[in-house]
Backbone atoms as SQL, in Angstrom:
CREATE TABLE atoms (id INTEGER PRIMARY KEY, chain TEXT, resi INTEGER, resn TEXT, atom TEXT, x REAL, y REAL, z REAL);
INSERT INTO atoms VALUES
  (1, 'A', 1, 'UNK', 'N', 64.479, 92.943, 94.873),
  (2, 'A', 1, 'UNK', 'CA', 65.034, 93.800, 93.864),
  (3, 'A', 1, 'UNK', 'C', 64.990, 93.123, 92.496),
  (4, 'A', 2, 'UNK', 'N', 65.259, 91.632, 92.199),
  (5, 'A', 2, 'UNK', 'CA', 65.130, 91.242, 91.412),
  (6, 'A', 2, 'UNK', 'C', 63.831, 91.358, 90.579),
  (7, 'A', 3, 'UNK', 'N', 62.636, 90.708, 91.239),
  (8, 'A', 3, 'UNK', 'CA', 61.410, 91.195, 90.690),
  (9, 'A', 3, 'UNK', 'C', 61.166, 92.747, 90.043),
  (10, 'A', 4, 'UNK', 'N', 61.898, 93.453, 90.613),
  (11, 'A', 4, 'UNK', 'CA', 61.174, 95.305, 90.224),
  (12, 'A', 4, 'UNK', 'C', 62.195, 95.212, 89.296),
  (13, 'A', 5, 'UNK', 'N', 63.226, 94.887, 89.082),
  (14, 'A', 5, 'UNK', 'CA', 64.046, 94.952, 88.120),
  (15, 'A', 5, 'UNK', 'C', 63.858, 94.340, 86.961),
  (16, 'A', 6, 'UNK', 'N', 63.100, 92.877, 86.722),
  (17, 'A', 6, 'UNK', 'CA', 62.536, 92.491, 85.534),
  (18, 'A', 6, 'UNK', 'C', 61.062, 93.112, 85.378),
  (19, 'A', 7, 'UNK', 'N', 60.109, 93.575, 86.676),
  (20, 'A', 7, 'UNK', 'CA', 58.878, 94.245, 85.810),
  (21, 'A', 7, 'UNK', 'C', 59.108, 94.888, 85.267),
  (22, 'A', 8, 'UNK', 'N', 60.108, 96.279, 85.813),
  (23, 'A', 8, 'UNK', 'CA', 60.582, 97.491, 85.471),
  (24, 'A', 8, 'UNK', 'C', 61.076, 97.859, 84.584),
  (25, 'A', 9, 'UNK', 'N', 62.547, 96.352, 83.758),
  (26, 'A', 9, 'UNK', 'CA', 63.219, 96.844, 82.955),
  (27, 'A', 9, 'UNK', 'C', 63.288, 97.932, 81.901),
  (28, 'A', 10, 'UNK', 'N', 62.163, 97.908, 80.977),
  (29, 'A', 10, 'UNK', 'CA', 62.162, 99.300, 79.874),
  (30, 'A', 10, 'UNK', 'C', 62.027, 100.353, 80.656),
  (31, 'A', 11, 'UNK', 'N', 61.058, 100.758, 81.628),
  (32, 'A', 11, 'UNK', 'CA', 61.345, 101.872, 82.238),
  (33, 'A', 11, 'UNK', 'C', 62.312, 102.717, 82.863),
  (34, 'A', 12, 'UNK', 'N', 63.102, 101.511, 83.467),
  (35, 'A', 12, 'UNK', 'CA', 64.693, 101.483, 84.024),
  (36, 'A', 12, 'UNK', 'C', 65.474, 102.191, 82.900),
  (37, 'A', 13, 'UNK', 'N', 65.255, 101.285, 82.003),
  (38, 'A', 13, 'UNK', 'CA', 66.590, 101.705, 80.716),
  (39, 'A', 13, 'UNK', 'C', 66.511, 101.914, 79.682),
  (40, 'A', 14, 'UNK', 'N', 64.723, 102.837, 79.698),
  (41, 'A', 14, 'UNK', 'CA', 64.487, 103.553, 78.940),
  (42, 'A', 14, 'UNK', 'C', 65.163, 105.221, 78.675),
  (43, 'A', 15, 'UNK', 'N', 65.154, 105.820, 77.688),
  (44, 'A', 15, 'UNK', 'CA', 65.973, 106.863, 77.440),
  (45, 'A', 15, 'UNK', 'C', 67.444, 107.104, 78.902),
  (46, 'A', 16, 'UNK', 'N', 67.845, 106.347, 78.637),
  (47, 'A', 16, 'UNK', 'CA', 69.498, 106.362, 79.561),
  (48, 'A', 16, 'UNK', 'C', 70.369, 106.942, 78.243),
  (49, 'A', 17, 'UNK', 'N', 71.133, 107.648, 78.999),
  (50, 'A', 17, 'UNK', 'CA', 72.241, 108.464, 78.615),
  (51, 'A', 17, 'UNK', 'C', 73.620, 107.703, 78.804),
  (52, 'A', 18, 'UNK', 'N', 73.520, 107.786, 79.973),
  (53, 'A', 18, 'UNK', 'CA', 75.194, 106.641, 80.584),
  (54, 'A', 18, 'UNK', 'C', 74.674, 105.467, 81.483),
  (55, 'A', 19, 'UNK', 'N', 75.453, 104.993, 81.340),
  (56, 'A', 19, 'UNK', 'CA', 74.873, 103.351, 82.180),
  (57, 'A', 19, 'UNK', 'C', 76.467, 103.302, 83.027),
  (58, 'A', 20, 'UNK', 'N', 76.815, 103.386, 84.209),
  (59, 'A', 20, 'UNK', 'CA', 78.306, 103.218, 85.049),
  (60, 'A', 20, 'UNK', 'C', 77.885, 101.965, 86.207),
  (61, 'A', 21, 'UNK', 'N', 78.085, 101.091, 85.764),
  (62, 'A', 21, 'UNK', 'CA', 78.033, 99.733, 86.001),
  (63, 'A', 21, 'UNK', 'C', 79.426, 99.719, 87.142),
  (64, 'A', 22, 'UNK', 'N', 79.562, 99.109, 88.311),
  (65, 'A', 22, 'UNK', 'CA', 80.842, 98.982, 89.248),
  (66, 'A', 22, 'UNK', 'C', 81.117, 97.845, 89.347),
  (67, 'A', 23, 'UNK', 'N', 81.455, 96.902, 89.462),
  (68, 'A', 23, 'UNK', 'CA', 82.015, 95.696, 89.862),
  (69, 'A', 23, 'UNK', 'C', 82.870, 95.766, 90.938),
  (70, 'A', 24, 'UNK', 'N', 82.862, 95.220, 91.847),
  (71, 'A', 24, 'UNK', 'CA', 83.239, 94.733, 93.647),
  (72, 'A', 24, 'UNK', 'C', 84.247, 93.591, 93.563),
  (73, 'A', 25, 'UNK', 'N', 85.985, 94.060, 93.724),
  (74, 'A', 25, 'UNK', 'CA', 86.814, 93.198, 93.532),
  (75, 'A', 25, 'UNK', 'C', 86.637, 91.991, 94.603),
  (76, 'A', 26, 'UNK', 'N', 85.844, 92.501, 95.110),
  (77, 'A', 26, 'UNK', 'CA', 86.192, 91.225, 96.794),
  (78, 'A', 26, 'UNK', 'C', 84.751, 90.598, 96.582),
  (79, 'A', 27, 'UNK', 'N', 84.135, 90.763, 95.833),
  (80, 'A', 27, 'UNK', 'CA', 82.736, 89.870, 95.839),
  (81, 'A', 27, 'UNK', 'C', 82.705, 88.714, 95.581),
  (82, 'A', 28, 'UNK', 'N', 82.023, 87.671, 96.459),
  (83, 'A', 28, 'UNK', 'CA', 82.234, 86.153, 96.273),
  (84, 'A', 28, 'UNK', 'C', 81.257, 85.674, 95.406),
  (85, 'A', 29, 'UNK', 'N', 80.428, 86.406, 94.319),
  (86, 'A', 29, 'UNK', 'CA', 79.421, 85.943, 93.733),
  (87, 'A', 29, 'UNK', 'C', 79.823, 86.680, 91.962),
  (88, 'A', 30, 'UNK', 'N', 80.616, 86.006, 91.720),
  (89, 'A', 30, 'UNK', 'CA', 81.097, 86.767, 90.066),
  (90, 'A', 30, 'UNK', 'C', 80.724, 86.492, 89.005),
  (91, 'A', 31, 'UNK', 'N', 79.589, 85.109, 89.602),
  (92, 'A', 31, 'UNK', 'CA', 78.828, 84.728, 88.446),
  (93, 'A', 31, 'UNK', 'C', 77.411, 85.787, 87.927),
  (94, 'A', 32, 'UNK', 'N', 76.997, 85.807, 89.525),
  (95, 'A', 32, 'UNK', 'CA', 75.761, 86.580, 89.813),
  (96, 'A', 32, 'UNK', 'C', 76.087, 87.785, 89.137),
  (97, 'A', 33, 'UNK', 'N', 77.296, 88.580, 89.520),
  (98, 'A', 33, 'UNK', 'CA', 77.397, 90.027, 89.215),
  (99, 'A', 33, 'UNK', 'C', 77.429, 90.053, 87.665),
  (100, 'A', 34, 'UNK', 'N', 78.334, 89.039, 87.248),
  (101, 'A', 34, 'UNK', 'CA', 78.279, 89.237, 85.307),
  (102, 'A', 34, 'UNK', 'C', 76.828, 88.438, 85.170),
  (103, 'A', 35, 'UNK', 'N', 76.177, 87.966, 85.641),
  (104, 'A', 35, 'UNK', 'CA', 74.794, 87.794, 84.823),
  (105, 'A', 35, 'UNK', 'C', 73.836, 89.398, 85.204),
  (106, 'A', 36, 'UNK', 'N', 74.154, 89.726, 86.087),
  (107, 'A', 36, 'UNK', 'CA', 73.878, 91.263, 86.132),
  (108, 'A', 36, 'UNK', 'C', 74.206, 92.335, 85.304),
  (109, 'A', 37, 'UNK', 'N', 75.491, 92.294, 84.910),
  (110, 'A', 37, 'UNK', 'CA', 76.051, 93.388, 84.121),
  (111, 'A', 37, 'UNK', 'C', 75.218, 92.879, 82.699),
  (112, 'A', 38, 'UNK', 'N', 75.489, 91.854, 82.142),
  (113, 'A', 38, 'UNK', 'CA', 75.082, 90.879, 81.161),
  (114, 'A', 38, 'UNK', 'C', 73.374, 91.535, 81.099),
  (115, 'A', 39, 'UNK', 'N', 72.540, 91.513, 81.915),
  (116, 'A', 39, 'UNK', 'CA', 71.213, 91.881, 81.735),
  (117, 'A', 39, 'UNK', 'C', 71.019, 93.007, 81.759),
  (118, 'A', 40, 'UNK', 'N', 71.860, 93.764, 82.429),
  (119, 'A', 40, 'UNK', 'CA', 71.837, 95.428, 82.511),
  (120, 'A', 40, 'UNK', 'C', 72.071, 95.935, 80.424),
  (121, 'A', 41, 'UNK', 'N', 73.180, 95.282, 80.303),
  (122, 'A', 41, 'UNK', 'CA', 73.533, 95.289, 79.134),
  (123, 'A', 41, 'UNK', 'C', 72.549, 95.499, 78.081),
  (124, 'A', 42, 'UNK', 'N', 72.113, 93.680, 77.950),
  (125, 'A', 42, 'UNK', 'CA', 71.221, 93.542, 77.066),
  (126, 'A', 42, 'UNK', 'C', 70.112, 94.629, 77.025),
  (127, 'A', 43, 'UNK', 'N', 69.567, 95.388, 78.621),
  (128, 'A', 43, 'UNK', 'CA', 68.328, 96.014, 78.550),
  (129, 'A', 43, 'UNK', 'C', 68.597, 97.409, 77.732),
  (130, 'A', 44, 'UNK', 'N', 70.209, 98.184, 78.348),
  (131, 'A', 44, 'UNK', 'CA', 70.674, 99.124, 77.343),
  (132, 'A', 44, 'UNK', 'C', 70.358, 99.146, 75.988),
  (133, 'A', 45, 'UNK', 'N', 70.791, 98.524, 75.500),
  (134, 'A', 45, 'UNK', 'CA', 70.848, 98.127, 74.162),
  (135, 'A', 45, 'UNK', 'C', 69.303, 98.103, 72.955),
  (136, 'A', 46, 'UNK', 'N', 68.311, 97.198, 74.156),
  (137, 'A', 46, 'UNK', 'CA', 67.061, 97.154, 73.408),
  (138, 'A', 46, 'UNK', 'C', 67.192, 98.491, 73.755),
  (139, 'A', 47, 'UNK', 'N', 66.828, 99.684, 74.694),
  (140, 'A', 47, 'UNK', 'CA', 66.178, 100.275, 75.423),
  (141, 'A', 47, 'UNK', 'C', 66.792, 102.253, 75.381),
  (142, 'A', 48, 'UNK', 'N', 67.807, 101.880, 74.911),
  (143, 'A', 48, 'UNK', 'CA', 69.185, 103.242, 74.822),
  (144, 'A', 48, 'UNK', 'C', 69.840, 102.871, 74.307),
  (145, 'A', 49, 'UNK', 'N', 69.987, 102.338, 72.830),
  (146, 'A', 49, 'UNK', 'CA', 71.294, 101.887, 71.993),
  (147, 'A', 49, 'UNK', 'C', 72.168, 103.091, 72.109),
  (148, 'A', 50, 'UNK', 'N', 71.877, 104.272, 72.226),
  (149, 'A', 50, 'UNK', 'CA', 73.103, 105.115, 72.192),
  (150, 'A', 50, 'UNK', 'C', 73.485, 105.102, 73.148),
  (151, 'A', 51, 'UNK', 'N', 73.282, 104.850, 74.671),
  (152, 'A', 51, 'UNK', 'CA', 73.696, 105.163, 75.615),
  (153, 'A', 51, 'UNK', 'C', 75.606, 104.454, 75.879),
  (154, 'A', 52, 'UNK', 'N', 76.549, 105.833, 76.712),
  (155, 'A', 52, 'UNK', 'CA', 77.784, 105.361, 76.891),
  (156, 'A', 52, 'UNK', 'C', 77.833, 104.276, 77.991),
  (157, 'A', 53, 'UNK', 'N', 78.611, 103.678, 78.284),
  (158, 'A', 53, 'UNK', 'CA', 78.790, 102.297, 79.092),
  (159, 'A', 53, 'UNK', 'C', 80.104, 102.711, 79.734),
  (160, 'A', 54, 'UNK', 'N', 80.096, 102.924, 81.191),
  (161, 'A', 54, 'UNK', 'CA', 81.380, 102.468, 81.613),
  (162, 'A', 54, 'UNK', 'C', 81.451, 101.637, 83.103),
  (163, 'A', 55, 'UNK', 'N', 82.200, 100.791, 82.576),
  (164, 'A', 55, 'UNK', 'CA', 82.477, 99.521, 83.775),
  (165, 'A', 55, 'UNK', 'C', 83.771, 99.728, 84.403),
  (166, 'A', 56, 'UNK', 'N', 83.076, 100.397, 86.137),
  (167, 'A', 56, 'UNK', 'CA', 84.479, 100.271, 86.838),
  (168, 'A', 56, 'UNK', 'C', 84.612, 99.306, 87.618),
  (169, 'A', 57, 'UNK', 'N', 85.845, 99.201, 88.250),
  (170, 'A', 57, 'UNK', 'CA', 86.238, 98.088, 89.237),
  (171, 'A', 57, 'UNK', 'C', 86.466, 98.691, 90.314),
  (172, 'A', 58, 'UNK', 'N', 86.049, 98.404, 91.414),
  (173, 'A', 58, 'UNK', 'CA', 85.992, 98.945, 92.553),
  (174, 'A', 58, 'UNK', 'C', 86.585, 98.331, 93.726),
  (175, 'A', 59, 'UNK', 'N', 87.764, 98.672, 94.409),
  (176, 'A', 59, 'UNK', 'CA', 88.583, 98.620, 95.143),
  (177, 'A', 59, 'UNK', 'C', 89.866, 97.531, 94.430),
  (178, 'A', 60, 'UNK', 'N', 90.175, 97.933, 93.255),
  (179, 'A', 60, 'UNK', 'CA', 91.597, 97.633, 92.572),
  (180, 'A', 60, 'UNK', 'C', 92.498, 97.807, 93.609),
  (181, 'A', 61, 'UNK', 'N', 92.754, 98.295, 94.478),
  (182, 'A', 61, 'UNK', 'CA', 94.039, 99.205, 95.151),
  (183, 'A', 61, 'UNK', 'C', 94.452, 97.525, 95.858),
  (184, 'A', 62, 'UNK', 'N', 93.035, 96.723, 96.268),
  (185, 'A', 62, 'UNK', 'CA', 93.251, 95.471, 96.744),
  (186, 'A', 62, 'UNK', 'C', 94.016, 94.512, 96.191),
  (187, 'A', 63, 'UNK', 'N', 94.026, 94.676, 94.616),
  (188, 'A', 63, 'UNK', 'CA', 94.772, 93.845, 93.800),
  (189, 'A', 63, 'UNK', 'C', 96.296, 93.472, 94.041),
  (190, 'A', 64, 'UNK', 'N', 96.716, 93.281, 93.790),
  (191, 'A', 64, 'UNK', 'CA', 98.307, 93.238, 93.513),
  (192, 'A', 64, 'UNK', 'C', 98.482, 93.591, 92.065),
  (193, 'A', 65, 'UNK', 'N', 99.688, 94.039, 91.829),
  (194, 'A', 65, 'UNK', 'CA', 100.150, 95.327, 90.641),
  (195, 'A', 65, 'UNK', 'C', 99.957, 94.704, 89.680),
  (196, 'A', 66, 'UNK', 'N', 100.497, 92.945, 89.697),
  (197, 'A', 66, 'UNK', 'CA', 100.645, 91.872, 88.672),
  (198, 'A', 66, 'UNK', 'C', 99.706, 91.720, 87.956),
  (199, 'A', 67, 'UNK', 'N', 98.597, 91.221, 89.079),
  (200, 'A', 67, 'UNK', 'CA', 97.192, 90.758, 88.518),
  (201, 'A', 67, 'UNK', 'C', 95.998, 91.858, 88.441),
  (202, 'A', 68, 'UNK', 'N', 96.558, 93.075, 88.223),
  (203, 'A', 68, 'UNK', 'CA', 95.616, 94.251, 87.716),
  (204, 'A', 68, 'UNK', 'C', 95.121, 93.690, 86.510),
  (205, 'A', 69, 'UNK', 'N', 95.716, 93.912, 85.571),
  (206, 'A', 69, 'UNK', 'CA', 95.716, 93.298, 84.062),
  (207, 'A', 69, 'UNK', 'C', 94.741, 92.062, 83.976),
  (208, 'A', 70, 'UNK', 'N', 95.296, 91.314, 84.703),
  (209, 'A', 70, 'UNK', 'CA', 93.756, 90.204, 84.759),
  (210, 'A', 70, 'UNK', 'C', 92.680, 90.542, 84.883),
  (211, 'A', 71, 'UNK', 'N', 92.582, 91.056, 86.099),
  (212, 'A', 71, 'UNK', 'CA', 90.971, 91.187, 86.727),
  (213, 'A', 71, 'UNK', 'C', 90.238, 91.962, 85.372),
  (214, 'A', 72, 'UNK', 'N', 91.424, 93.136, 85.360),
  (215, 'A', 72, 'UNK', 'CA', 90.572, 93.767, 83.849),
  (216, 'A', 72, 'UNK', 'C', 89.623, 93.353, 82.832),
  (217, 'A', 73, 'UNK', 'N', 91.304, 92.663, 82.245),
  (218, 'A', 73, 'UNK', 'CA', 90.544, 91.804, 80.914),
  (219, 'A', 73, 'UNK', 'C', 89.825, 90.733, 81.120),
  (220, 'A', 74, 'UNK', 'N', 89.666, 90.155, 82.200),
  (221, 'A', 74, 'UNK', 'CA', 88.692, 89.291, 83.015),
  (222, 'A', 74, 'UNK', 'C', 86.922, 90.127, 82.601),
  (223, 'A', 75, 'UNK', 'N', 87.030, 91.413, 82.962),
  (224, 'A', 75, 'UNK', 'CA', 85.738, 92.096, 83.338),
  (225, 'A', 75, 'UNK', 'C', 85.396, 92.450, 81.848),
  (226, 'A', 76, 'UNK', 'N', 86.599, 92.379, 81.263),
  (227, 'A', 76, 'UNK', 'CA', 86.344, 93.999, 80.068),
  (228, 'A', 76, 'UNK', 'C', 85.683, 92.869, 78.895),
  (229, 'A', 77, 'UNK', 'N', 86.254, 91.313, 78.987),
  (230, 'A', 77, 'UNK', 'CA', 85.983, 90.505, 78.192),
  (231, 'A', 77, 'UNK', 'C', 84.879, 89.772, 78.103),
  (232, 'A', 78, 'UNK', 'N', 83.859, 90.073, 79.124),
  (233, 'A', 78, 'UNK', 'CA', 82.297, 89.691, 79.221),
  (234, 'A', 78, 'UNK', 'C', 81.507, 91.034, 78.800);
């Protein structure tokens, strides 16, 4: 996937409208996933500067109430 994803990129994220990016609270690889979002990003940008962006978090309910707020601004701040 990686490979088709860097031949591909402009085609990928060429004329995009919305880009809904998920992030996986229980994933043991959070480096991997923000260098993902991070490249998804950058390709938006050259590729659909107008396009809307929204980044969810997926399975919050796992969190505890406290550390909602973290994980957030954790995600929202890359």
């Amino acid at each position: 996937m990686e490979n088709y994803f860097a031949s591909q990129r402009d085609n990928i994220f060429r004329n995009v409208e919305v880009l809904i990016y998920v992030f996986d609270v229980e994933s043991r690889e959070l480096e991997k996933d923000m260098h993902y979002y991070q490249s998804c990003l950058e390709a938006i940008l050259q590729n659909s500067p107008e396009a809307r962006i929204f980044c969810l978090i997926h399975k919050m309910d796992l969190v505890q109430d406290d550390q909602r707020d973290i994980v957030s601004t954790s995600v929202n701040r890359k």
